[in-house]
Backbone as CSV, one residue per row, in Angstrom:
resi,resn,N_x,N_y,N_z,CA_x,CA_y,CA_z,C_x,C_y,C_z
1,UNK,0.835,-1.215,0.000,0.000,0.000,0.000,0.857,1.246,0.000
2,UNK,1.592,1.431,0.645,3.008,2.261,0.550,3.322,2.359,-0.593
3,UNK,3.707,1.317,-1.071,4.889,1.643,-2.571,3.752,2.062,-3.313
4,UNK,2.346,1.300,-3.212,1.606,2.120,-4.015,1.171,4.176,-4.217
5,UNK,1.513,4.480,-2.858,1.284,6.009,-2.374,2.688,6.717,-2.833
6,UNK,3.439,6.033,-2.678,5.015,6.637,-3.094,4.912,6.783,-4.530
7,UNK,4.294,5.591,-5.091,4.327,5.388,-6.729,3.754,6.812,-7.386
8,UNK,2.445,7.077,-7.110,1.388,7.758,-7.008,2.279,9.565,-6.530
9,UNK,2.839,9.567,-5.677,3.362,10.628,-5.714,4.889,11.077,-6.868
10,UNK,5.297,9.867,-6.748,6.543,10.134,-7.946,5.938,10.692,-9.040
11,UNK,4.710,9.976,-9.311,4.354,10.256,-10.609,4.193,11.673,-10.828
12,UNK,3.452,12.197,-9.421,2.772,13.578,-9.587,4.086,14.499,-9.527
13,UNK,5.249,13.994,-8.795,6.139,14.859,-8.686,7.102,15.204,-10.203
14,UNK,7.035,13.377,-11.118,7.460,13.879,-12.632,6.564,14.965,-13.310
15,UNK,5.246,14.984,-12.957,4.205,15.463,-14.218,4.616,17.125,-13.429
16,UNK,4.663,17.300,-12.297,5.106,18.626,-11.424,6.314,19.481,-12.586
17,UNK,7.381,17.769,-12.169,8.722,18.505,-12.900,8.673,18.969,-14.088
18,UNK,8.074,18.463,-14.994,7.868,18.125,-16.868,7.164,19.301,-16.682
19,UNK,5.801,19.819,-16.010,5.044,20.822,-16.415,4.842,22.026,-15.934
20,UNK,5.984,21.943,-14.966,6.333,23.267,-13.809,6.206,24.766,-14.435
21,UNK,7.157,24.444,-15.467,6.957,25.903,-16.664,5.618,26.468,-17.057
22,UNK,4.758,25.164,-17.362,3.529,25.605,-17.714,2.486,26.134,-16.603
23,UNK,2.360,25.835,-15.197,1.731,26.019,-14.799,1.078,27.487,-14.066
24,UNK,2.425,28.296,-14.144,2.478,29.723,-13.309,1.587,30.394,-14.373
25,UNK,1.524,30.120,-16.112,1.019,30.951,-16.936,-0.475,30.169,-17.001
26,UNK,-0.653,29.196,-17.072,-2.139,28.918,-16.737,-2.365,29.228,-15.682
27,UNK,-2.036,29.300,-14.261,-2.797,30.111,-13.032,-3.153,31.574,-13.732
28,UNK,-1.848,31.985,-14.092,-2.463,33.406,-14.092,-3.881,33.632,-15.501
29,UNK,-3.821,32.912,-16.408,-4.668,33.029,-17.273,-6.142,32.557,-16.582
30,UNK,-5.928,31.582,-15.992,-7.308,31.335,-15.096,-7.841,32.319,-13.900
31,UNK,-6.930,33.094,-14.010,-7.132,34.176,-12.421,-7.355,35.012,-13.385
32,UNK,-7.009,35.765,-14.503,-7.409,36.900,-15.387,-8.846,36.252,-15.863
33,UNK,-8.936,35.098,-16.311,-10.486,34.926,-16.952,-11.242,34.865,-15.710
34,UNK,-11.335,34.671,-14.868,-12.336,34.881,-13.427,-12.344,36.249,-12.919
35,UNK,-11.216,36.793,-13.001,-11.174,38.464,-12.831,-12.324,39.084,-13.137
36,UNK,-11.742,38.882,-15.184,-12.429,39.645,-16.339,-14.721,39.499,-15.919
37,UNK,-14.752,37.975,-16.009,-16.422,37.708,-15.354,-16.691,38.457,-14.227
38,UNK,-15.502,38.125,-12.984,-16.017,38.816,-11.991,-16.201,40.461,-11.584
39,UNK,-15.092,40.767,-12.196,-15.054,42.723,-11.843,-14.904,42.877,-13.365
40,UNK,-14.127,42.713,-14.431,-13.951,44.073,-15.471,-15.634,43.762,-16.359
41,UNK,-16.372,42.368,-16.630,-17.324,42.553,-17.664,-19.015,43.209,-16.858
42,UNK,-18.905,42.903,-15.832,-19.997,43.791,-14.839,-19.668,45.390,-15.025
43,UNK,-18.310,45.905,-14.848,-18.046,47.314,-14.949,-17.892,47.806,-16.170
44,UNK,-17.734,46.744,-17.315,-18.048,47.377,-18.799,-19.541,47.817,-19.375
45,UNK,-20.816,46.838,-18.401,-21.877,46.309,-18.887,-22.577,47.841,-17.902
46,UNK,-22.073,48.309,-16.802,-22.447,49.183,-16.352,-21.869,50.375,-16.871
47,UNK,-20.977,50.367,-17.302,-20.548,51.672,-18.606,-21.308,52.145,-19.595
48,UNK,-21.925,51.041,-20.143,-22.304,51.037,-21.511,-24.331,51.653,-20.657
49,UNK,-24.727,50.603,-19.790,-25.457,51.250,-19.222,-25.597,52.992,-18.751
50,UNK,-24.582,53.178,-18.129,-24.445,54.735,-17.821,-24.463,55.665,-18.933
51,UNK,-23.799,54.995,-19.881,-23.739,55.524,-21.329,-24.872,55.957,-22.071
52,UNK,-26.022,55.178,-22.172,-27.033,55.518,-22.712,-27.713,56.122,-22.075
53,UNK,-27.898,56.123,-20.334,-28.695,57.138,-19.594,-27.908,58.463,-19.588
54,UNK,-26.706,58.517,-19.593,-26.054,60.017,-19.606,-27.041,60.266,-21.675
55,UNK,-26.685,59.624,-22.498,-27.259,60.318,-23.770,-28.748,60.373,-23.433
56,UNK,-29.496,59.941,-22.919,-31.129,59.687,-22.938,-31.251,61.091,-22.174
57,UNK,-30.223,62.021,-21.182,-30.200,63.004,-20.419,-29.564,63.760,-21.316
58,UNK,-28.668,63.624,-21.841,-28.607,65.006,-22.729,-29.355,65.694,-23.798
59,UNK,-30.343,64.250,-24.008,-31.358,64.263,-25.271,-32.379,65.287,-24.505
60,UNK,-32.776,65.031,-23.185,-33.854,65.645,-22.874,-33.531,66.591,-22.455
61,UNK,-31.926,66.760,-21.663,-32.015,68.695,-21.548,-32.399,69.512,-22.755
62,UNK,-31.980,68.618,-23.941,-31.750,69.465,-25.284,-33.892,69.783,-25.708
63,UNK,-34.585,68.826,-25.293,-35.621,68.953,-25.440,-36.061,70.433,-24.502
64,UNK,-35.883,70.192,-23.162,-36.313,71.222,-22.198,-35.602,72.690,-23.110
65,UNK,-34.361,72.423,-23.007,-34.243,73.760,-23.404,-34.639,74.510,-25.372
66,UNK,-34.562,73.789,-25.790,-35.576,73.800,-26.817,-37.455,74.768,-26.483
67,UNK,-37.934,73.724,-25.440,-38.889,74.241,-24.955,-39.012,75.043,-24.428
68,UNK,-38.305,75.652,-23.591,-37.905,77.123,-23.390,-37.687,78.476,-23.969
69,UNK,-37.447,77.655,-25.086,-36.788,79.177,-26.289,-38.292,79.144,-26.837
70,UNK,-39.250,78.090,-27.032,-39.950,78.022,-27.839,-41.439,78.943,-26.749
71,UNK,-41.376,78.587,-25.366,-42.294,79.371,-24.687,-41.532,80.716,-24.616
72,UNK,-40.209,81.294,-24.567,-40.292,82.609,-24.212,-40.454,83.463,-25.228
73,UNK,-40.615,82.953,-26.732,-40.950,83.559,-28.101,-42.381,83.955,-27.747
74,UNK,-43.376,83.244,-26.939,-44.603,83.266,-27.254,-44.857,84.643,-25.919
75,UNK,-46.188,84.932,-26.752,-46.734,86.216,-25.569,-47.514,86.153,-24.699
76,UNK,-47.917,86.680,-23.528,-48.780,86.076,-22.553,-50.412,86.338,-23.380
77,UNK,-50.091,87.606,-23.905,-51.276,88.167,-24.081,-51.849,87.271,-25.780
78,UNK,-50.738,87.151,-26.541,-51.284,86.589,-27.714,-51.758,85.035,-27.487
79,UNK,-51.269,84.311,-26.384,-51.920,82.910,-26.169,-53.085,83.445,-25.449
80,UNK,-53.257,84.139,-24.672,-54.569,84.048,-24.317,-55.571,84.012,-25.019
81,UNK,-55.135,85.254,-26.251,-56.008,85.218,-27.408,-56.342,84.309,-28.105
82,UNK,-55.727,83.670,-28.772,-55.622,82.369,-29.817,-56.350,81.243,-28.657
83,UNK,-55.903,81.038,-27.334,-57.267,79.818,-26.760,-58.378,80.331,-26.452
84,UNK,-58.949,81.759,-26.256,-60.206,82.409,-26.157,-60.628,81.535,-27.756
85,UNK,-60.177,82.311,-28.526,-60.322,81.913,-29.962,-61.011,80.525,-30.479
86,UNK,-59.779,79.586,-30.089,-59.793,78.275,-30.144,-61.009,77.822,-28.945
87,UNK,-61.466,78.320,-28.253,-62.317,77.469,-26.945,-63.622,77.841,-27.558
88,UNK,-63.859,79.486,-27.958,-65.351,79.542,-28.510,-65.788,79.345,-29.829
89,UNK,-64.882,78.922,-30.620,-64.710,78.458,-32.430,-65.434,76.643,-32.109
90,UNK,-64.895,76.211,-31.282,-64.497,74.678,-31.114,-64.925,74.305,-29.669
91,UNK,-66.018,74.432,-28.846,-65.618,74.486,-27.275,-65.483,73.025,-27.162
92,UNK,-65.206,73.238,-25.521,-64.443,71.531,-24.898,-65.449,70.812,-24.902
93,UNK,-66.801,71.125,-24.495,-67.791,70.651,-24.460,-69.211,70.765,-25.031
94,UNK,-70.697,70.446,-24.540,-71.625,71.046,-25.263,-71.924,72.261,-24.621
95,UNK,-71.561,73.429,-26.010,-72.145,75.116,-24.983,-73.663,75.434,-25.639
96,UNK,-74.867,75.463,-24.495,-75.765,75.555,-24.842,-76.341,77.062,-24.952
97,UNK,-74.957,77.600,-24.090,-75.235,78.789,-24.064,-74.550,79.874,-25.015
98,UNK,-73.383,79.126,-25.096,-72.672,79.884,-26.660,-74.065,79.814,-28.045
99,UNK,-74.358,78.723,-28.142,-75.007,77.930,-29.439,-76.181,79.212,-29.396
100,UNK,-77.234,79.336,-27.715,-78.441,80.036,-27.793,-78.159,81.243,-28.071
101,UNK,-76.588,82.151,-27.427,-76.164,83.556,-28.258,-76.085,83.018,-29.077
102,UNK,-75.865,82.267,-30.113,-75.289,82.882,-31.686,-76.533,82.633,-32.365
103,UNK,-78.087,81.783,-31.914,-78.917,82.118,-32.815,-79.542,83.547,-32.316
104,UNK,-79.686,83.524,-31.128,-80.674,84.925,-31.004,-79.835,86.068,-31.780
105,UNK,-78.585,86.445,-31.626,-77.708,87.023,-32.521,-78.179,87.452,-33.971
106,UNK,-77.873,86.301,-34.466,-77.481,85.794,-36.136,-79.678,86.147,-36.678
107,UNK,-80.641,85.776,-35.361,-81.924,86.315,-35.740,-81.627,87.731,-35.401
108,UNK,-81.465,88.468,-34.763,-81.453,89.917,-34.492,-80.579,90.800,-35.983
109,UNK,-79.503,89.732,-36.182,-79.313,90.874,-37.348,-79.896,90.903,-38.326
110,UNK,-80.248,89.423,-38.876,-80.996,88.777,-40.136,-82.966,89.461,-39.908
111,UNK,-83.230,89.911,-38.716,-84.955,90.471,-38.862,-85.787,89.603,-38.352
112,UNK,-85.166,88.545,-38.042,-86.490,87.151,-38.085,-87.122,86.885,-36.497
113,UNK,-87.968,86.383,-36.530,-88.207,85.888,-35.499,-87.760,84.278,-34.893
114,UNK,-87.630,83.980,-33.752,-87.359,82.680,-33.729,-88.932,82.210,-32.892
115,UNK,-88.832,80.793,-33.216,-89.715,80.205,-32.716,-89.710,78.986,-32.368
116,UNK,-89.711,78.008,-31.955,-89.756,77.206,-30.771,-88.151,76.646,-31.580
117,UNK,-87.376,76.088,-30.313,-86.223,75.735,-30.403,-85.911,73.944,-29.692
118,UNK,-85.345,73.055,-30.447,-85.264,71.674,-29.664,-83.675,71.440,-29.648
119,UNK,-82.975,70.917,-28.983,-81.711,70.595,-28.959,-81.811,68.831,-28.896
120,UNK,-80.868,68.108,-29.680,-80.878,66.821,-30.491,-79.534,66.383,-29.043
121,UNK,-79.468,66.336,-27.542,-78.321,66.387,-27.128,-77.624,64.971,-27.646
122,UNK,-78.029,63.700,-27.363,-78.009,62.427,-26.790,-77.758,62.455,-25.660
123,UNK,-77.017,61.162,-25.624,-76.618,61.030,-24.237,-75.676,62.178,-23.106
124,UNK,-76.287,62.358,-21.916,-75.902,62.978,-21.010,-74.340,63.106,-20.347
125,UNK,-74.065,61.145,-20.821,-72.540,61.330,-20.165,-72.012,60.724,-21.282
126,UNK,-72.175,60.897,-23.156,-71.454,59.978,-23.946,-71.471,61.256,-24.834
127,UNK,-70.514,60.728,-25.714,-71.133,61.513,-26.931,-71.247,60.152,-27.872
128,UNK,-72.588,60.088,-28.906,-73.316,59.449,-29.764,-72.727,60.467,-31.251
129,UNK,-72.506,61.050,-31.597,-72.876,61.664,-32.970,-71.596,62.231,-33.093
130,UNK,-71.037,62.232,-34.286,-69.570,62.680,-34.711,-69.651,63.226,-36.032
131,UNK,-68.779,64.377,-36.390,-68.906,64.858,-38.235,-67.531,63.845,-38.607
132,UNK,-67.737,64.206,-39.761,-66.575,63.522,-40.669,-65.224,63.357,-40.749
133,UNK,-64.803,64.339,-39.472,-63.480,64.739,-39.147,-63.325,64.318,-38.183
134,UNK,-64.240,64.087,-37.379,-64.054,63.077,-36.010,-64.774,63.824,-35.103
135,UNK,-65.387,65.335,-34.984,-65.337,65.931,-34.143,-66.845,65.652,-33.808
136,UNK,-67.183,66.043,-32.454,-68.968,65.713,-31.908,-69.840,66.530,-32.551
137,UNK,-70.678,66.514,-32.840,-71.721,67.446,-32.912,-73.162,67.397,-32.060
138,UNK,-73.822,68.614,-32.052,-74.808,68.808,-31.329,-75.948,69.765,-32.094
139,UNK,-76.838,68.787,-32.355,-77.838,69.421,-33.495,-79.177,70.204,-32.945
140,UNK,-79.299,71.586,-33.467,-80.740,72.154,-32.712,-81.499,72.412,-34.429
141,UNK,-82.582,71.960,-33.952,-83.839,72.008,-34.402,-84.757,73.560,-34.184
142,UNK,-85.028,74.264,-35.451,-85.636,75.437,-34.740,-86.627,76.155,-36.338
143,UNK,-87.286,77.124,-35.568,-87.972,77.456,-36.735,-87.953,79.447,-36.858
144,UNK,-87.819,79.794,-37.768,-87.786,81.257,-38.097,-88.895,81.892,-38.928
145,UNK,-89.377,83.192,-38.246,-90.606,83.607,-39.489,-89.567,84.857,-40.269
146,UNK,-89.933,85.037,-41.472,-89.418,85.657,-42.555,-89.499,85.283,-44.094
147,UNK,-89.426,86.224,-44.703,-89.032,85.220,-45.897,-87.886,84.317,-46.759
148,UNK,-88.061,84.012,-47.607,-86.768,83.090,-47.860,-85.418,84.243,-47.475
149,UNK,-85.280,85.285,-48.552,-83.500,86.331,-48.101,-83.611,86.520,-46.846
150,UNK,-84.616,86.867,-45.921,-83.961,86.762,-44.484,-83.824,85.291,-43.764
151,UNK,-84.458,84.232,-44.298,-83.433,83.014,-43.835,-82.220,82.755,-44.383
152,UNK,-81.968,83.081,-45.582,-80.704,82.714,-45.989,-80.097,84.075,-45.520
153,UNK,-79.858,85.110,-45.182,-79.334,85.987,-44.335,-79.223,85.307,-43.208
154,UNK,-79.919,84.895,-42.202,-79.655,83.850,-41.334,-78.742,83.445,-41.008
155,UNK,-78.584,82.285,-41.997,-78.076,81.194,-42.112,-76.469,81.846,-42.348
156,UNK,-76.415,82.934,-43.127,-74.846,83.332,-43.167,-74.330,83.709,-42.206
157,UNK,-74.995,84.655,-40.972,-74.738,85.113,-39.847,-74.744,84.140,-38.668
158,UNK,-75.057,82.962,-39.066,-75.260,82.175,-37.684,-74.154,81.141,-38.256
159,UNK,-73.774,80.838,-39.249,-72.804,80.046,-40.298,-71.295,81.159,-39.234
160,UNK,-71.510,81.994,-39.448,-70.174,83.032,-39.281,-70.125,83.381,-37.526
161,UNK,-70.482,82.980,-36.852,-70.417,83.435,-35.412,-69.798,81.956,-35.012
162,UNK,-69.033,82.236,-33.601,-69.163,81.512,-32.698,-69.968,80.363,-31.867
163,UNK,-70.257,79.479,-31.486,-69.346,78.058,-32.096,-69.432,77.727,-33.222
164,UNK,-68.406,77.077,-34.073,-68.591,76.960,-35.599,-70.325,75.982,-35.350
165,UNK,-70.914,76.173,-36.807,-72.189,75.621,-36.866,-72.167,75.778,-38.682
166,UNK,-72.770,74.205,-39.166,-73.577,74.356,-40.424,-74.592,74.095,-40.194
167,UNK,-75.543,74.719,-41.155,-76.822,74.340,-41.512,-76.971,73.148,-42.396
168,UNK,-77.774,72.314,-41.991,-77.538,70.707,-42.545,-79.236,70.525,-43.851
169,UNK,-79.897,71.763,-42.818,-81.151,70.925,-43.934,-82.395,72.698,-43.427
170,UNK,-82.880,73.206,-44.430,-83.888,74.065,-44.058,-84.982,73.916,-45.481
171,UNK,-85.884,73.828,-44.559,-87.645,73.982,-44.884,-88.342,75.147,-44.716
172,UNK,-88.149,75.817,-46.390,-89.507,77.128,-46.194,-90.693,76.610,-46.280
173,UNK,-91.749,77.060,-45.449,-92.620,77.203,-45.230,-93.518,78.185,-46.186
174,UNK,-93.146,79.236,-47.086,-93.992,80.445,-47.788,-93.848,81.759,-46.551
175,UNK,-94.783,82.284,-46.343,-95.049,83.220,-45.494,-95.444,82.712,-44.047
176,UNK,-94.802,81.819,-43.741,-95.083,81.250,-42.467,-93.585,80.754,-41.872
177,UNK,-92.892,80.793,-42.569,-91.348,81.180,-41.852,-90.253,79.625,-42.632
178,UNK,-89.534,79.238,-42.131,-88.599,78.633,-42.174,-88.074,77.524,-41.248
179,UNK,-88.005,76.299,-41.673,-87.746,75.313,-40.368,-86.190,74.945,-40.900
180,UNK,-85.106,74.635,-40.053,-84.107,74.598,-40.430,-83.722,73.626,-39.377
181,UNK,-82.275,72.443,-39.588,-81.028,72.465,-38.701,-80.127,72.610,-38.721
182,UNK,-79.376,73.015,-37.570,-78.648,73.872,-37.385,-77.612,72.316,-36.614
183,UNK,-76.121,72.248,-37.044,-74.958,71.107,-36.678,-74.368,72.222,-36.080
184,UNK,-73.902,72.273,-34.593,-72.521,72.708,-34.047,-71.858,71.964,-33.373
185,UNK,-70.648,72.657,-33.648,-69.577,71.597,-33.375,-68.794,71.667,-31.740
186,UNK,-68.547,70.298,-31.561,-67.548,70.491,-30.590,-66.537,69.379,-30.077
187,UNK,-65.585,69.780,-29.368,-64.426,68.684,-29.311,-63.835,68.445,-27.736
188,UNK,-64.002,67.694,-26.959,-63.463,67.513,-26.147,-61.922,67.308,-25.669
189,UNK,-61.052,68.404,-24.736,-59.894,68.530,-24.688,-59.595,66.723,-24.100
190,UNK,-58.161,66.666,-24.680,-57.475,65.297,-25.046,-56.940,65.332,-23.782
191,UNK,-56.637,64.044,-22.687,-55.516,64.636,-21.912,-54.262,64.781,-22.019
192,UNK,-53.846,65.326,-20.952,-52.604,66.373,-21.577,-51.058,65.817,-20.725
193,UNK,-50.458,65.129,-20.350,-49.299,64.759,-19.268,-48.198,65.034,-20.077
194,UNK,-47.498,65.365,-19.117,-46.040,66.478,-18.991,-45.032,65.602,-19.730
195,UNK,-44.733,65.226,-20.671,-43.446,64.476,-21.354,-42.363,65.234,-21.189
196,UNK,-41.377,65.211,-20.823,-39.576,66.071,-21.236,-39.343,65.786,-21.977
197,UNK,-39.542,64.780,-22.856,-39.169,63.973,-24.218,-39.730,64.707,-24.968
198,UNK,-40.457,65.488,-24.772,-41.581,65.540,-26.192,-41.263,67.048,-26.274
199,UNK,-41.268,67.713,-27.746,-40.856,69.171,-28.097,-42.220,70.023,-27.764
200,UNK,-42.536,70.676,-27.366,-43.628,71.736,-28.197,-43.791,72.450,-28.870
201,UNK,-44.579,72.179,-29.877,-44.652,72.697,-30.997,-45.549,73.909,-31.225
202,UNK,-45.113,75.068,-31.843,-45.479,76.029,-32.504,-46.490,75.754,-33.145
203,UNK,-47.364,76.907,-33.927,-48.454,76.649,-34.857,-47.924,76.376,-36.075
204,UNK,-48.188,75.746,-36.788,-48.204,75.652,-38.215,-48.418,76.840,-38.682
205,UNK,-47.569,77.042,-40.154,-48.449,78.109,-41.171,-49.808,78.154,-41.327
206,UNK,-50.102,76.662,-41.387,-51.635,76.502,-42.157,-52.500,76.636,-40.560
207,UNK,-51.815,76.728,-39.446,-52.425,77.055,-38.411,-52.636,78.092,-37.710
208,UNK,-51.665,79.093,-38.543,-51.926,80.013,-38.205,-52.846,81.057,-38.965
209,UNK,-52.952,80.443,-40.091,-53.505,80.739,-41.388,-55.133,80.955,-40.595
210,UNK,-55.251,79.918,-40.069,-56.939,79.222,-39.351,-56.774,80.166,-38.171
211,UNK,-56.463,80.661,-37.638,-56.531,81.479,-36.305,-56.580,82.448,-36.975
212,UNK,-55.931,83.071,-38.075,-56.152,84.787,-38.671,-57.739,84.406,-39.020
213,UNK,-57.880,83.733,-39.935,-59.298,83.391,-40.267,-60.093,83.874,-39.282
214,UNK,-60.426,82.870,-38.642,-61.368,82.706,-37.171,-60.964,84.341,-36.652
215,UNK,-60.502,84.538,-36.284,-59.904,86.107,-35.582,-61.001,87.485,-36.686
216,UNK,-60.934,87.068,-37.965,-61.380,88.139,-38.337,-62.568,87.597,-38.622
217,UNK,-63.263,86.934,-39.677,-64.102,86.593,-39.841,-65.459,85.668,-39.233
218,UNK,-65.390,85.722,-38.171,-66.377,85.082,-36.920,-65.987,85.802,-35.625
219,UNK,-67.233,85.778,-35.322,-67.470,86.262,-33.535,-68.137,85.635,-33.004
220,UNK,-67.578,85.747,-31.452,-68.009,85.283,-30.231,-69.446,85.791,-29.804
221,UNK,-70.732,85.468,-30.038,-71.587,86.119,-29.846,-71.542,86.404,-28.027
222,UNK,-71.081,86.072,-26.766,-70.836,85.877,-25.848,-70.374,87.504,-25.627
223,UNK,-69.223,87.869,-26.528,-68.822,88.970,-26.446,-69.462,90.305,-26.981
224,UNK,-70.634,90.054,-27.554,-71.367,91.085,-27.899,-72.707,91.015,-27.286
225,UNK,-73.591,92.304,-27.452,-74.291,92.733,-26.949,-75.325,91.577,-27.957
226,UNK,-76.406,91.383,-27.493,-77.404,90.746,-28.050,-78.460,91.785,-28.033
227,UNK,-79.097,92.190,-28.448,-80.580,93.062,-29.014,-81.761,92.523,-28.476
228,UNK,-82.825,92.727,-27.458,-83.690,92.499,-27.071,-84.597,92.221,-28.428
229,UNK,-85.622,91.032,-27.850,-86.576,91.060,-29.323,-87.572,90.495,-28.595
230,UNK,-88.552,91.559,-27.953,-90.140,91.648,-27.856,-90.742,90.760,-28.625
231,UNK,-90.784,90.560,-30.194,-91.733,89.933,-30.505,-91.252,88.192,-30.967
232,UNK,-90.197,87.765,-30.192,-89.844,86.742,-29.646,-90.721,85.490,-29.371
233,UNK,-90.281,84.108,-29.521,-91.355,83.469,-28.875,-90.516,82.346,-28.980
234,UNK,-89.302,82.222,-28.535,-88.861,81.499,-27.952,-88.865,80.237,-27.030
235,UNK,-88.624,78.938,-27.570,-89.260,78.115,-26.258,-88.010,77.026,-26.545
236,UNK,-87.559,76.173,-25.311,-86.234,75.094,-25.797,-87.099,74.334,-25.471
237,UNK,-86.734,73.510,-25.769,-87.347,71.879,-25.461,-86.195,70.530,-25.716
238,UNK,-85.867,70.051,-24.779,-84.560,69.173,-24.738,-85.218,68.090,-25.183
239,UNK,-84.604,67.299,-26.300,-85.248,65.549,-26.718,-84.280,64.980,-26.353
């Protein structure tokens, strides 16, 4: 059993002698490849990590300050204008009271009388009815005495005021007036959350084009005086 353990070590002590040279450079190659896994490829993998969050941060200062140059161009007083603009052209919701100025209005200049009035709402908490562009609409039903040029006088003055509105369909009557409906429009604000990523954008030409428009050629009946009309006969009726 001895000579066998002696045997057994000679051997290991030739393969020692024969491979002595080799072994100091495989330790160290096995201590560099356990190194490299243990500390240098974790601290490369977190480089490359840091790397893209330092660019993902310079991307967005460059956004913020972007956005900055782009709000201190703008005026306090000219945004106020342009969303007055934009809120009674387009409101957020259904204005029953914008809609009722711009017919009593659009009748006061046109001569006519109005006469009984229905509003088409639908539903209370949905909107049901959309135009072609996507946007809601809210249809009133109503009737005018005059003759045909003062309904189509009407129809241009109530076409041209505040909230936008077409006329979809009118019925003369002769000397007994005019039954018409009347489509206005409206759009509910989108919500709105704070991105740093995201630029803000200026108006378009063609958007600003639409705000000179609207600015000159339509009014806020809200902002003007409305004209008493005695021989009135006015009545709403919600369906």
């Amino acid at each position: 059993m001895n000579k066998n353990v002696r045997f057994d070590q000679s051997i290991y002590l030739i393969l020692y002698a024969k491979y002595k040279s080799y072994l100091v450079p495989i330790g160290v190659i096995l201590a560099c490849v356990v190194i490299f896994f243990i500390l240098i490829l974790p601290q490369f993998q977190d480089y490359l990590d840091n790397k893209d969050t330092i660019l993902a941060d310079k991307q967005t200062i460059q956004t913020l300050n972007q956005n900055i140059q782009t709000l201190e161009l703008l005026k306090q007083d000219e945004i106020t204008s342009k969303l007055t603009i934009a809120d009674g052209a387009l409101p957020s919701e259904k204005d029953f009271t914008g809609i009722l100025n711009a017919i009593s209005l659009a009748a006061s200049l046109a001569n006519v009388s109005l006469g009984d009035y229905s509003f088409q709402i639908g539903s209370l908490f949905g909107s049901t009815n959309a135009s072609g562009n996507g946007q809601l609409t809210l249809t009133v039903s109503l009737s005018i005495s005059g003759d045909l040029p003062r309904a189509q006088k009407f129809i241009q003055l109530l076409e041209g005021e505040f909230p936008l509105s077409e006329v979809t369909s009118l019925s003369f009557r002769g000397n007994g007036g005019s039954d018409l409906n009347a489509t206005f429009f409206y759009s509910p604000l989108a919500n709105v959350q704070f991105n740093p990523n995201t630029p803000i954008q200026a108006l378009s030409p063609e958007q600003q084009k639409l705000m000179i428009s609207l600015s000159k050629n339509f009014q806020k009946p809200a902002d003007l005086a409305i004209p008493k009309k005695s021989d009135a006969t006015n009545s709403a009726q919600l369906q």
